[in-house]
C-alpha positions, 0 to 999 in steps of 0.5 A: 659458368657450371650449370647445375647439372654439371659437376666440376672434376677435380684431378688430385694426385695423392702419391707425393704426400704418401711418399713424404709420409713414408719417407719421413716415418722414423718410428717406421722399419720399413722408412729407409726402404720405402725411401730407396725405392721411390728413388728409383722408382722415379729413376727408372720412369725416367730412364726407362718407362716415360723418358720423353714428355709426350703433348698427346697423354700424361706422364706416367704416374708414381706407385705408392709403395707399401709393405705387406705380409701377402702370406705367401713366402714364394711371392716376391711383390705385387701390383695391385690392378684396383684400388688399395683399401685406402683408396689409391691407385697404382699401389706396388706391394713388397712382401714382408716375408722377403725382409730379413732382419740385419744389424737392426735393418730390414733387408731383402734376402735376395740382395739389392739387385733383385730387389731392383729387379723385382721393382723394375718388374712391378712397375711394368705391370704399371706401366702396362695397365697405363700405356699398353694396348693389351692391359690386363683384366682381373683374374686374367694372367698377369703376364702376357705377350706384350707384358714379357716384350715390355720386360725383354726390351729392358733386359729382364726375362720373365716366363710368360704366364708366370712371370718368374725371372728365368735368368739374371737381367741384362741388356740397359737394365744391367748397364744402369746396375753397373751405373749405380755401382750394384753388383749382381749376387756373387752366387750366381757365379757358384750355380751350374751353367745352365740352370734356367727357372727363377734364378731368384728361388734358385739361389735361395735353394742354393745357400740353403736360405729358402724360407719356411712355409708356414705350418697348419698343424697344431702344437701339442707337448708331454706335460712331463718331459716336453716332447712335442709333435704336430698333428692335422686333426682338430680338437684333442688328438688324446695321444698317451705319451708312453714312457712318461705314463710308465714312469709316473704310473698313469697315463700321460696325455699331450697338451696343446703346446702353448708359446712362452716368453722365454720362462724355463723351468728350473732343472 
């Protein structure tokens, strides 16, 4: 019997109700990879992470996986130490600014084996904040000594402190990618052989496929003939566009440039 001082603590565990709600979101561009990743998510937890049930703990939880702008285009993923703004734990985070558009499908610009990889790596991290005897505290670096043996055992090689991957995986992990019939980026093969800082961004650079950053400057356009240029200070920068002021007789100033929806003047 419960007193009433006592209160009764009732374990729930949300994550298969997320993951039957993200995978069955058919109004949803992220659906298909939603449900990709959760596949081996639970695939390597099994293989690699939790393979054998233990009397003496639990199981490894799931990640709630989710899709996020993280405005930053050289972040792959995330995993988030706390709590997400819905409440829940063990949250793994991929960039939306990774995604391409193809053929109407959102697909990883790195190709599927990073995209493992960088799976994989994320759900070390939880892994590590579960079952590891040096997890990390917030605003301490993500990626220390037991964090880096932890990927190596498994054939990724994460820079310690940084954490980006310093070459292509190996060891179980590419076993388990040949299993599955994943090939690694045929790229690879055209990059110099000793190339040995964050393949991933390498090969971007490589086929010219890096994303843009974001730009802070302001927009600004001649009224007249539509040259635009950018400038870093705020309000009217009050720039005359001379060929255009000499043309029309009086001083032409720049515009803040404003987007429109594909309307063109007629010539």
């Amino acid at each position: 019997m419960i007193s009433m001082t006592e209160k009764l603590i009732i374990r729930t565990d949300p994550q298969p109700e997320v993951r039957k709600n993200a995978e069955n979101a058919s109004d949803w561009a992220y659906k298909d990879e939603a449900a990709l990743l959760y596949r081996r998510a639970v695939l390597f937890k099994e293989r690699f992470l939790d393979p054998i049930l233990l009397t003496d703990r639990g199981r490894l939880p799931d990640p709630v996986i989710s899709f996020d702008n993280l405005r930053n285009y050289r972040v792959l993923a995330g995993y988030r130490l706390v709590r997400n703004p819905q409440g829940l734990l063990y949250e793994i985070a991929f960039n939306t600014e990774q995604y391409e558009d193809v053929e109407g499908k959102k697909v990883w610009r790195y190709g599927e084996w990073a995209q493992m990889e960088t799976l994989l790596h994320e759900q070390i991290h939880l892994w590590q904040q579960n079952f590891g005897k040096d997890p990390i505290k917030p605003g301490k670096a993500y990626h220390n000594l037991e964090f880096v043996t932890k990927c190596e055992s498994l054939g990724l090689h994460p820079k310690v402190g940084e954490g980006y991957h310093l070459k292509l995986a190996d060891g179980t992990f590419a076993l388990l990618m040949t299993e599955l019939g994943i090939k690694p980026p045929e790229e690879l093969e055209l990059l110099p052989p000793d190339f040995d800082i964050d393949w991933f961004k390498k090969l971007l650079d490589f086929l010219d496929k890096k994303p843009k950053g974001r730009s802070s400057l302001t927009k600004w356009e001649c009224p007249e003939c539509g040259l635009k240029l950018r400038v870093g200070i705020k309000g009217d920068p009050e720039v005359i566009h001379h060929p255009c002021s000499e043309k029309k007789g009086e001083p032409v100033f720049f515009v803040r440039a404003v987007a429109m929806l594909g309307i063109k003047k007629e010539p």
